[in-house]
C-alpha positions as CSV (number, residue, x, y, z in Angstrom):
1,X,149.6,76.5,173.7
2,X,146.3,77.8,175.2
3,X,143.3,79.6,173.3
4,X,144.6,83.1,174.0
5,X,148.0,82.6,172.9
6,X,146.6,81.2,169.6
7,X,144.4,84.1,169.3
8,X,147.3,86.0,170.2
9,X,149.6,85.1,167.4
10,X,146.8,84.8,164.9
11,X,146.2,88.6,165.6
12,X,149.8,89.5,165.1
13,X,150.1,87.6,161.6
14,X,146.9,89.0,160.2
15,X,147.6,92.6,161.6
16,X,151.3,91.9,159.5
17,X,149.1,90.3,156.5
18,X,146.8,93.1,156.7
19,X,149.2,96.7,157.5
20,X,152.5,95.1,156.3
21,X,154.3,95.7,159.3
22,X,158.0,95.0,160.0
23,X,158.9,91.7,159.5
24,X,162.5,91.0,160.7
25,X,165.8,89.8,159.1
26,X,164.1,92.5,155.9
27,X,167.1,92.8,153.6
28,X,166.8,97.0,153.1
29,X,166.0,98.1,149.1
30,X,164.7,101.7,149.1
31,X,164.8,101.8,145.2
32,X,161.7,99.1,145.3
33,X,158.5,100.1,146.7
34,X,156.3,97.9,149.0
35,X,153.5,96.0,146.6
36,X,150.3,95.1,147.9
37,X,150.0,91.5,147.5
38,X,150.3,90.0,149.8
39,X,150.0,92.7,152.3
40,X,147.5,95.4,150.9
41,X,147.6,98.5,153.2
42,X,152.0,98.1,152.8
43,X,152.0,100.9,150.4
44,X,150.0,103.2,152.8
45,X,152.5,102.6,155.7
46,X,156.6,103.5,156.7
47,X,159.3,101.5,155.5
48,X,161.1,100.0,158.8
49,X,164.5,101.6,158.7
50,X,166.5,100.0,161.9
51,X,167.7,102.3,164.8
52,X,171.6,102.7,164.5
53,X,174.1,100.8,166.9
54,X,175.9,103.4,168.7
55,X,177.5,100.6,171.4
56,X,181.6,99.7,169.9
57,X,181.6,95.8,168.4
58,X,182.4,92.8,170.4
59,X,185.9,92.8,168.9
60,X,187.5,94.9,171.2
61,X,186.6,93.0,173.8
62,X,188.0,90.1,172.1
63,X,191.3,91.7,172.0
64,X,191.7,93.3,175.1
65,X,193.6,91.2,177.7
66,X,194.9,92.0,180.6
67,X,193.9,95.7,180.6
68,X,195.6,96.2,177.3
69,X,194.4,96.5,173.7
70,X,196.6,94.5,171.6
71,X,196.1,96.1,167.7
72,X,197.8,94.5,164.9
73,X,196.9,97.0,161.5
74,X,194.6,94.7,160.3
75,X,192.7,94.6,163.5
76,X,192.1,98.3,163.6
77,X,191.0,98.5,160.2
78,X,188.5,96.2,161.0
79,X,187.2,98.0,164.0
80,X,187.7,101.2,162.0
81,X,184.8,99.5,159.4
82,X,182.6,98.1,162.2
83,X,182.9,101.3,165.0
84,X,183.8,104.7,163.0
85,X,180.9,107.2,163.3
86,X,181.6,108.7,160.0
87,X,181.5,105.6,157.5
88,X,178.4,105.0,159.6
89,X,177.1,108.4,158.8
90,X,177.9,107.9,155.4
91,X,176.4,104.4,154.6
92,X,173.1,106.0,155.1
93,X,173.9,108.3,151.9
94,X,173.7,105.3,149.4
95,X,169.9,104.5,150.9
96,X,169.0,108.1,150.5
97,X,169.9,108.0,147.0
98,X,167.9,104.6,146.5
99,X,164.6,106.8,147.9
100,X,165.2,109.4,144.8
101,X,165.3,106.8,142.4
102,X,162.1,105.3,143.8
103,X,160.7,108.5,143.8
104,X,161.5,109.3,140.1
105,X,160.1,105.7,139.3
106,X,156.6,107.3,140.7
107,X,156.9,110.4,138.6
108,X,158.2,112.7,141.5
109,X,161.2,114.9,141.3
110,X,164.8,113.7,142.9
111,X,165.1,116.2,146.2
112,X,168.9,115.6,146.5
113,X,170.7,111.8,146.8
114,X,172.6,111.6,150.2
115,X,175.0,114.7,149.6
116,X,174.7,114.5,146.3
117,X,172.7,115.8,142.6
118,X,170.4,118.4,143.7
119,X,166.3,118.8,144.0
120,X,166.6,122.1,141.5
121,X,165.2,120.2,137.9
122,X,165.7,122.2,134.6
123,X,163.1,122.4,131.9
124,X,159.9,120.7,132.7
125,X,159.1,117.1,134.8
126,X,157.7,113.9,133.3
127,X,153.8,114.6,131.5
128,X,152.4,113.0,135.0
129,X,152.5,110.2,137.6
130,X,153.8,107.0,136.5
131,X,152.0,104.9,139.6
132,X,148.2,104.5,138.6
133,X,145.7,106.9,140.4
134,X,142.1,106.0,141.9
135,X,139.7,107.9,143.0
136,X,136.4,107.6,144.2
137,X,133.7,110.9,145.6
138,X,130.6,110.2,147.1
139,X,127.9,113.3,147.2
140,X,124.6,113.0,148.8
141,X,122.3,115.9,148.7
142,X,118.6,117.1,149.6
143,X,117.5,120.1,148.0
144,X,114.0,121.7,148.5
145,X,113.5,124.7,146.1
146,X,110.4,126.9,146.1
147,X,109.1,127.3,142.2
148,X,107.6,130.6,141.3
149,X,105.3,128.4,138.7
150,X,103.8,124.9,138.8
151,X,104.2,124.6,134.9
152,X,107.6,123.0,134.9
153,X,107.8,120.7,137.9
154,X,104.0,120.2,138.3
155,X,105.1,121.6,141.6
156,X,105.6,124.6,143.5
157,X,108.2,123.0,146.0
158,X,110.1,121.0,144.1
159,X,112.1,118.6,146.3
160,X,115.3,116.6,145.2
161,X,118.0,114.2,146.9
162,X,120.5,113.5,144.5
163,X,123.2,110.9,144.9
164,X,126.2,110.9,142.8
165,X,129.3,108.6,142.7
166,X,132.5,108.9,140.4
167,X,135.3,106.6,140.2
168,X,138.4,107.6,138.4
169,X,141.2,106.0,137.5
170,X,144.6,107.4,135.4
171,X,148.2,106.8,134.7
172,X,150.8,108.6,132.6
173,X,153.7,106.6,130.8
174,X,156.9,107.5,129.7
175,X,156.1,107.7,125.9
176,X,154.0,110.9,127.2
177,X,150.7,109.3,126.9
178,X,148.5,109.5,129.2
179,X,145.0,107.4,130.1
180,X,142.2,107.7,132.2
181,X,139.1,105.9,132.7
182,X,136.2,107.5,134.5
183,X,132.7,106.2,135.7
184,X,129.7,108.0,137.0
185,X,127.1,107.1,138.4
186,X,123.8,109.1,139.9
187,X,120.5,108.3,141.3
188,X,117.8,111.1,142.2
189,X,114.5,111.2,144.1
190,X,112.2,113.7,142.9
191,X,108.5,114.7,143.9
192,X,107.6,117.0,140.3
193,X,105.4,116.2,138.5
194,X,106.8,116.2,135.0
195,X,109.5,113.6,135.7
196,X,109.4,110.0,133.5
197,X,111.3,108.7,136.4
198,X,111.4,108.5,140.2
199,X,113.8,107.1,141.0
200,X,115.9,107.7,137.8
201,X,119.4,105.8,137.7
202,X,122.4,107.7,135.4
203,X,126.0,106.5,134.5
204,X,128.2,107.0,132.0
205,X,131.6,105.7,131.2
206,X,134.5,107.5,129.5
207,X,137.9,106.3,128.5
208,X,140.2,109.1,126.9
209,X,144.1,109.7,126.5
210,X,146.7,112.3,125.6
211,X,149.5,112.1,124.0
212,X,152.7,114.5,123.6
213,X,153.5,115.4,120.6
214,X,156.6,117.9,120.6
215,X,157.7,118.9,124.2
216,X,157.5,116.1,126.4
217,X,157.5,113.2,123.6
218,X,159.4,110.1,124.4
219,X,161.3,108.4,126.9
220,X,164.1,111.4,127.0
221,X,162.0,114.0,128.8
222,X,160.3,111.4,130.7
223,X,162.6,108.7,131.7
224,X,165.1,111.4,132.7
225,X,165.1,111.8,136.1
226,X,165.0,108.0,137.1
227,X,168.1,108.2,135.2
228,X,169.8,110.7,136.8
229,X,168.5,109.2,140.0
230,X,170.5,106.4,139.1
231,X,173.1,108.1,138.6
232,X,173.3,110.2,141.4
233,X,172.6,106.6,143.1
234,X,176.4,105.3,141.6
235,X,177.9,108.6,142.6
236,X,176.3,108.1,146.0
237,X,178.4,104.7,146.4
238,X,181.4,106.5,145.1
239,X,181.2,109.3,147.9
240,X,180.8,106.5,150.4
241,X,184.1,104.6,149.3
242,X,185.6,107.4,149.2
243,X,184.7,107.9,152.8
244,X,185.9,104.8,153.8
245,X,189.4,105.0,151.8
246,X,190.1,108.6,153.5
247,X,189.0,106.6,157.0
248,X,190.8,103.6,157.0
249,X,193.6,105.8,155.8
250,X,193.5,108.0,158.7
251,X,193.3,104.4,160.6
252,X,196.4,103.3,158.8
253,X,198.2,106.4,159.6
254,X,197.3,107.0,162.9
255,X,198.0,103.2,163.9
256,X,201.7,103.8,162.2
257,X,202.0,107.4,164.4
258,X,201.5,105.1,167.3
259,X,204.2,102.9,166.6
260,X,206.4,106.3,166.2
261,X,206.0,107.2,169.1
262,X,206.0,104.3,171.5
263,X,209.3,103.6,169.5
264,X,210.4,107.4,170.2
265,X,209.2,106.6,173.9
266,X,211.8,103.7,173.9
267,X,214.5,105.7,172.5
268,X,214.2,108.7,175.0
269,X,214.1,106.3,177.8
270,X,217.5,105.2,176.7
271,X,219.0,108.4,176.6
272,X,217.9,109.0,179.8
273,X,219.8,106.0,181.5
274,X,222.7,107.2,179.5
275,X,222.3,110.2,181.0
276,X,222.5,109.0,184.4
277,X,224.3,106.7,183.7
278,X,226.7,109.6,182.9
279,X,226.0,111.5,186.0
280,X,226.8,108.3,188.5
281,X,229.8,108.3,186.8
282,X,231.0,111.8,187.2
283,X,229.6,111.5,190.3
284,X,231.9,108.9,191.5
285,X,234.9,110.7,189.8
286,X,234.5,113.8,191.0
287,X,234.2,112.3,195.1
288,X,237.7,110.8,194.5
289,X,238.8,113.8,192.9
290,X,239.4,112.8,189.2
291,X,236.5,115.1,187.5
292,X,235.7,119.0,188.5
293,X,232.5,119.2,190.3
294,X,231.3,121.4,187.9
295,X,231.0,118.1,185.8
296,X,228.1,116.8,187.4
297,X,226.2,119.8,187.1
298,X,226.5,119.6,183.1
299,X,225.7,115.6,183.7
300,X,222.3,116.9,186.4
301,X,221.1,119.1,183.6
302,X,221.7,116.7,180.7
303,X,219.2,114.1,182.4
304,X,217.2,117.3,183.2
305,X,216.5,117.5,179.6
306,X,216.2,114.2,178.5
307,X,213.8,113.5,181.5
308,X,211.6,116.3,179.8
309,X,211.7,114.8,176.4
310,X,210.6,111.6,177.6
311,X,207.0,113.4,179.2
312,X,207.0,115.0,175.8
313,X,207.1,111.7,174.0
314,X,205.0,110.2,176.7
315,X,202.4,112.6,176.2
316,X,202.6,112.3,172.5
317,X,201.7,108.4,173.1
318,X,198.5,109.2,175.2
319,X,197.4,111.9,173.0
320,X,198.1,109.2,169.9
321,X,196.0,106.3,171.3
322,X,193.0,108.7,171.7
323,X,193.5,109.5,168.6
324,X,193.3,106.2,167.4
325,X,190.2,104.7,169.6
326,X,187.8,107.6,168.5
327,X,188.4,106.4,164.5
328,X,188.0,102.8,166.1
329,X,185.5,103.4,168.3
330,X,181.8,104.5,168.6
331,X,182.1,105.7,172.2
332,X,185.7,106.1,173.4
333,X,184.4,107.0,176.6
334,X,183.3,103.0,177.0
335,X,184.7,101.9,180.1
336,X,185.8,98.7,178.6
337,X,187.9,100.7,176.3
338,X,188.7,104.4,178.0
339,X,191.5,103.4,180.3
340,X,193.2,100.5,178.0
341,X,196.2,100.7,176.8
342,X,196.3,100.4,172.9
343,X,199.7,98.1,172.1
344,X,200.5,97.6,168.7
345,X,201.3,94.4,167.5
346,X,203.6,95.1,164.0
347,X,206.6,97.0,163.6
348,X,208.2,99.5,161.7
349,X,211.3,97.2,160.5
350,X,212.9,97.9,157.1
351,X,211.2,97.8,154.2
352,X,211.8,96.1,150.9
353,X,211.6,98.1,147.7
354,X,209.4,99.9,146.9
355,X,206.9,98.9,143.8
356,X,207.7,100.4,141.1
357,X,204.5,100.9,138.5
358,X,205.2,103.4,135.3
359,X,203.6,106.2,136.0
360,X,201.1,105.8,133.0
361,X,200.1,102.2,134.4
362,X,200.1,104.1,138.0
363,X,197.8,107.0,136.0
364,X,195.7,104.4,134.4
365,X,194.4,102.4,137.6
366,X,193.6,105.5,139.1
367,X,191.9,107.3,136.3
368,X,189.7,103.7,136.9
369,X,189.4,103.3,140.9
370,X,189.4,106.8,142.3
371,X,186.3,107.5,143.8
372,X,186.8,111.0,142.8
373,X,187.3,110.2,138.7
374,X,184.1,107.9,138.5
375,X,182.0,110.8,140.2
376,X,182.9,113.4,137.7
377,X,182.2,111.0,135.3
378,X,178.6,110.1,136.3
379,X,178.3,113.8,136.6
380,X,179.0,114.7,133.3
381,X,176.5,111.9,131.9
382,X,173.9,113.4,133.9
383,X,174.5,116.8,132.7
384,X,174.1,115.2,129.1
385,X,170.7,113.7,130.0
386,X,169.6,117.3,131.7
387,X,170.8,119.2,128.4
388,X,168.9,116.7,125.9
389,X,165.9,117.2,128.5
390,X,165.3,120.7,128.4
391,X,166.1,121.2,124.3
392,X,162.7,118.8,124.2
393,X,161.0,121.5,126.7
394,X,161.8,124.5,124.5
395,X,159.4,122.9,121.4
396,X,155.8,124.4,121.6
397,X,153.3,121.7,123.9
398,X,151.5,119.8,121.1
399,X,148.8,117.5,122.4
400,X,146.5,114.9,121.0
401,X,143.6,113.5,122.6
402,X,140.7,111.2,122.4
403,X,138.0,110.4,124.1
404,X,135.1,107.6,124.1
405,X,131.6,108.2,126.4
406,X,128.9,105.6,126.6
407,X,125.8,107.1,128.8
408,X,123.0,105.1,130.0
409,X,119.6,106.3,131.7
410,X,116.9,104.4,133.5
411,X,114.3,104.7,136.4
412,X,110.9,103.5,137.6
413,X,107.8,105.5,136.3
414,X,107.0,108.4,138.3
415,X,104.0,107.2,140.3
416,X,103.4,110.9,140.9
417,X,103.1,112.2,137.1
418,X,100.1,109.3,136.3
419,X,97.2,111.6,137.4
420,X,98.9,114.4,134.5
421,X,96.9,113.7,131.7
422,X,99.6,115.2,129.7
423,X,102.2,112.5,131.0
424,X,103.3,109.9,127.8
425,X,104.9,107.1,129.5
426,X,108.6,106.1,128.7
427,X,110.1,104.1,126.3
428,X,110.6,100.8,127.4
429,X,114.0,100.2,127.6
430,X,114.5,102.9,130.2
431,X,112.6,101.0,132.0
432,X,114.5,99.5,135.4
433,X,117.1,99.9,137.9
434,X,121.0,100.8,137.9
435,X,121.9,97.7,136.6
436,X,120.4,98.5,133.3
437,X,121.7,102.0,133.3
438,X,124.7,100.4,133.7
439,X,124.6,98.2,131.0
440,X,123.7,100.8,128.4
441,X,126.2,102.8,129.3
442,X,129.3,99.9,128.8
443,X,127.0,98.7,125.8
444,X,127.7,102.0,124.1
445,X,123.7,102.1,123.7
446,X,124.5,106.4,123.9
447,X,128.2,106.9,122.4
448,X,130.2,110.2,122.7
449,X,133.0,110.3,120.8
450,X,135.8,112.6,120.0
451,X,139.2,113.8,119.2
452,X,141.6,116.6,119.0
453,X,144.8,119.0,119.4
454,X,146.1,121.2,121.6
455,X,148.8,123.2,120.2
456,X,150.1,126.2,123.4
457,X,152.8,128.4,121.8
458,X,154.8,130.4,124.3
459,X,155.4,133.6,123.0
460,X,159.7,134.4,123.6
461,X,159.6,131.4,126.0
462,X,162.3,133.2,127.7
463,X,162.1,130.3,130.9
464,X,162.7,127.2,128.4
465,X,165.8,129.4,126.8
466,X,167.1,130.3,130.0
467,X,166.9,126.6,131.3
468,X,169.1,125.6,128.0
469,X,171.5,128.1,128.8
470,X,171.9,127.0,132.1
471,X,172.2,123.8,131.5
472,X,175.3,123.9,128.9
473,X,177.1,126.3,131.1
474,X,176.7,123.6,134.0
475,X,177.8,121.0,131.6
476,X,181.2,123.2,130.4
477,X,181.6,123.8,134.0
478,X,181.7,120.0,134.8
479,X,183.6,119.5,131.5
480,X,186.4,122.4,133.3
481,X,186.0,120.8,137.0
482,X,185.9,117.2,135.5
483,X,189.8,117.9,134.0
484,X,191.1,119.9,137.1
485,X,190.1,116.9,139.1
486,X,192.3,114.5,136.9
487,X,195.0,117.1,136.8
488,X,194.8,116.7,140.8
489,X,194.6,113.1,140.7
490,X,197.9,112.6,138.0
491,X,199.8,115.4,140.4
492,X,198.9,113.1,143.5
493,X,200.2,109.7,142.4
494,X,203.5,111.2,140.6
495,X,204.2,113.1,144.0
496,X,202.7,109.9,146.2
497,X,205.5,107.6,144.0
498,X,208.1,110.0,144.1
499,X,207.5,110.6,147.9
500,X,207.6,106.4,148.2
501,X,210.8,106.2,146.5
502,X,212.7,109.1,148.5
503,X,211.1,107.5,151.7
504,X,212.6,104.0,151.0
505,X,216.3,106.2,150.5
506,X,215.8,107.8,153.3
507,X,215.8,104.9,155.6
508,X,219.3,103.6,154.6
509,X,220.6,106.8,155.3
510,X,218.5,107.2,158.4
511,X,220.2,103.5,159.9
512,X,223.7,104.4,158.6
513,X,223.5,107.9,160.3
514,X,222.6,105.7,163.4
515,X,225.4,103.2,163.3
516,X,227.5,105.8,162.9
517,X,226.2,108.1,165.8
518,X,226.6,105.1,167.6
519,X,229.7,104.4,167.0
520,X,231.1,108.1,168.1
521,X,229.2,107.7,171.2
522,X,231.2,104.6,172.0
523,X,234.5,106.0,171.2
524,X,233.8,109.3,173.0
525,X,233.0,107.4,176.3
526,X,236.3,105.1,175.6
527,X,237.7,108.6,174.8
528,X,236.8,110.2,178.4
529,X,237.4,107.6,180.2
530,X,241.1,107.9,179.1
531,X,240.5,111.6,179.8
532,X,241.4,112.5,176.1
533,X,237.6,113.7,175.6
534,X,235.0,116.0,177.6
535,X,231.7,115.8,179.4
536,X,230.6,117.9,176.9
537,X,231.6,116.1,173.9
538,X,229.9,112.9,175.4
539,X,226.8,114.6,176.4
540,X,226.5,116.0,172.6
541,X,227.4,112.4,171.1
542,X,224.8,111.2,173.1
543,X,222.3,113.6,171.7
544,X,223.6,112.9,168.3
545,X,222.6,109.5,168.8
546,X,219.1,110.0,170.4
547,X,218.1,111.9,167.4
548,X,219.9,109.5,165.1
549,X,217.6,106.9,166.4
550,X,214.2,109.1,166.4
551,X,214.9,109.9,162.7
552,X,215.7,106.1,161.9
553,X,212.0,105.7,163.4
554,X,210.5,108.4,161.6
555,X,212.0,107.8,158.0
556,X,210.1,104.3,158.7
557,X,207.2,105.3,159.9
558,X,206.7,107.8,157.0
559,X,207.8,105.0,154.5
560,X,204.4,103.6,155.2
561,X,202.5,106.6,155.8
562,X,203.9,107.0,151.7
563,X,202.9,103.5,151.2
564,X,199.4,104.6,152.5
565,X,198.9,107.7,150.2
566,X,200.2,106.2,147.1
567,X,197.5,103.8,147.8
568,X,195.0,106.3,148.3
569,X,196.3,108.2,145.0
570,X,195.7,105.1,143.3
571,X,192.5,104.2,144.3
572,X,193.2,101.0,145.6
573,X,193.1,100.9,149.5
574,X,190.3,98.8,149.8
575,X,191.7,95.7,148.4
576,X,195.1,96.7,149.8
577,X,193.6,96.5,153.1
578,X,191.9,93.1,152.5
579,X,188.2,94.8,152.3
580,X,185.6,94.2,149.9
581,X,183.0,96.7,148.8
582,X,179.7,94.6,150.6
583,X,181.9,94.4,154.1
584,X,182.5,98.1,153.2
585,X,178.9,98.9,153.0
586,X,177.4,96.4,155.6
587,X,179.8,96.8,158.1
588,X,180.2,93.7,158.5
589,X,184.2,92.0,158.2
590,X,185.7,88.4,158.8
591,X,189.2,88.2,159.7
């Protein structure tokens, strides 16, 4: 490695020790701010939040072959997870969240978690910043004044260049105290003649607190809106399950439509061969004079129709799989995926029975795992922490404080002020430079010392009572919402499970009604070929049949499309559909 690539990559490390920038592979925790050890200027500069992916997953390349997309369910649930713009869009909401409660850690207000809580705060905020405050000023001045006498100054153009520095430093806690330390320190040039000093070298030093007393005492008041940034955090993750169960539902779903309908593709393209088969037949009989002619006009029309239910079902099949790529794809237009063929790789076949769960256990898991349930339930805690809030702000602001000062003065003799004969030199231990201004001052050589109240009244405080009664309407309007939403929820899985049952009955009368329509078929053709039946008869056996076999397909494909929502009602589709939360959140799956 040569000189300038050494100096090279030492540049890059220190600028990285020195700005905190990037460093890769960073495991993302917005609720933790950046420290300055070991890199000091981190605080002062942008998290690095990663540009999003927008290009579909290697996946579907892996199972596309030969121009088709072969899908089994648990394939496009998986691609669903990795590609689907709207769980995408909605994993950012948890890292929002994380920001408030890193704000409210600082002392800030919440300004709204990722769709959720809300930037509006009731009663008053914490009694100050909780992240420690320094400040420094630097003044430097030259001042030339005209005197109207010479008594005073000795002088009648007094000139002056003071310099004056002040460092402070505070922090508030969440008892409601609050601290503050604050140095000053001065040294002035002066040309009058009655001044002990030139130079002459001031500081002081003062250490003083506050302390709440009434409104804004304690952690309550102070510590609640890291709590309900917490909390809005936890409801945050619920709205992004959620998100992902209504998703990979959808995904579920629409995979299960697509099965419909290349099965309902399959059974119109065997009504159509029986319908020309039909029409050969009459063809042939009516050319050697067994059959009317007008016999294969009914047979032409009959495969009329059926040819037009087929592009009706065939259309229904390309409509389905765009359905299903855009909720398994970032970009459906990708030319690696826009022209495939999607094939799935399960079938509808028949079911075994359905689980059967009392509806109290079925109640039970969902009042537990519905996203919905837990949200409501977060919610009302943080209406509880809001209401206890702003009953502290409507007490009267009583405030104690303290305050200790240590000054210290010193300087050079005025060179200047020796030829006064009224000049009485100064006391010796004013004598010298900052440093033993400095050291009176922190000796306490000068002490200032003090304490007191503050006790603000507001008269009819109308604000803080308004506040209150905001609040507890809020919280009995949660309380009201909070019960319609488990009224919804028990109404969902008693219709879901009832809807599960009378799907799974429907599909033994759904394959009887298709044995028998197939049977009649067969004995109406035996029937017309014996000439003991019509064209007519045949061509409405055969319809029989074709829907017979559509509605055997359908009562199967909404057996699991039932199977799907009673999930859903219960809050379980995550683990039904072998997904954990983390691959939920990261995106990330292993088959």
């Amino acid at each position: 490695m040569t000189r300038t690539s050494l100096r090279r990559a030492a540049a890059v490390i220190l600028a990285i020790l020195l700005l905190g920038l990037p460093l890769p592979a960073q495991n993302l925790d917005f609720t933790k701010g950046r420290r300055h050890f070991p890199f000091f200027f981190a605080p002062y500069t942008a998290r690095h939040v990663p540009q999003p992916s927008l290009t579909n997953s290697p996946r579907i390349e892996t199972l596309t072959r030969d121009g088709k997309l072969y899908l089994s369910l648990q394939d496009a649930i998986f691609l669903a997870l990795e590609n689907n713009l709207d769980i995408a869009v909605a994993r950012y909401g948890p890292d929002i969240a994380e920001t408030d409660v890193l704000r409210t850690q600082g002392g800030g207000l919440a300004r709204g978690a990722g769709g959720v809580g809300t930037a509006t705060a009731l009663g008053g905020g914490p009694v100050g910043s909780f992240d420690p405050t320094i400040s420094y000023s630097l003044n430097w001045t030259r001042r030339d004044i005209p005197q109207t006498t010479n008594f005073i100054t000795g002088t009648n153009e007094l000139k002056t260049t003071p310099m004056t520095n002040n460092v402070t430093i505070s922090q508030s806690f969440a008892t409601g105290t609050s601290v503050s330390f604050i140095f000053d320190a001065s040294r002035t040039s002066t040309n009058s003649l009655r001044s002990s000093f030139n130079p002459s070298f001031g500081s002081s030093m003062q250490v003083g607190f506050s302390q709440r007393l009434l409104s804004g005492f304690g952690f309550g008041p102070n510590l609640r809106f890291i709590r309900v940034a917490k909390n809005n955090k936890q409801i945050s993750d619920q709205t992004f399950l959620q998100q992902v169960m209504d998703i990979i539902s959808n995904v579920k779903n629409a995979y299960w439509e697509l099965v419909f309908v290349r099965e309902d593709v399959k059974v119109k393209e065997q009504s159509l061969a029986l319908a020309e088969r039909l029409h050969q037949d009459n063809r042939r009989q009516v050319e050697i004079g067994t059959l009317a002619p007008i016999e294969v006009v009914r047979a032409e029309s009959e495969v009329a129709r059926t040819r037009q239910d087929l592009i009706v079902s065939q259309t229904s099949l390309l409509q389905q799989q765009i359905t299903l790529k855009d909720l398994i794809a970032k970009n459906p237009m990708d030319p690696l995926l826009a022209l495939v063929e999607v094939i799935p790789t399960e079938a509808v076949e028949t079911p075994e029975m359905p689980e059967v769960i009392p509806i109290q256990d079925a109640i039970q898991i969902a009042m537990e795992k519905r996203p919905e349930i837990i949200q409501a339930q977060v919610d009302l805690k943080n209406r509880g922490i809001t209401i206890s809030a702003v009953k502290n702000s409507m007490l009267p602001t009583l405030d104690a404080f303290g305050f200790y000062t240590g000054s210290g003065l010193a300087g050079q003799i005025n060179q200047l002020a020796l030829s006064d004969p009224f000049f009485t030199p100064p006391d010796p231990q004013f004598i010298g430079g900052f440093n033993r201004s400095v050291t009176q001052a922190w000796q306490g050589d000068f002490p200032n010392y003090g304490f007191g109240v503050t006790l603000t009244i507001p008269l009819k405080n109308r604000s803080a009572q308004a506040d209150t009664a905001r609040a507890l309407i809020e919280e009995r309007q949660a309380q009201v919402r909070y019960r319609r939403t488990v009224n919804s929820m028990i109404v969902e899985v008693r219709n879901t499970q009832v809807a599960l049952e009378q799907n799974r009955a429907r599909i033994e009368a759904a394959e009887k009604s298709r044995r028998l329509f197939q049977e009649t078929l067969e004995a109406e053709q035996k029937k017309f070929q014996l000439g003991a039946s019509t064209i007519f008869q045949v061509i409405q056996a055969q319809r029989d049949l074709s829907q017979a076999a559509t509605q055997e397909v359908r009562a199967r494909v909404d057996f699991k499309r039932a199977q799907v929502a009673f999930d859903r009602a219960l809050g379980r589709t995550l683990e039904r559909s072998s997904i954990s939360v983390e691959g939920a959140q990261t995106g990330v799956v292993n088959p």
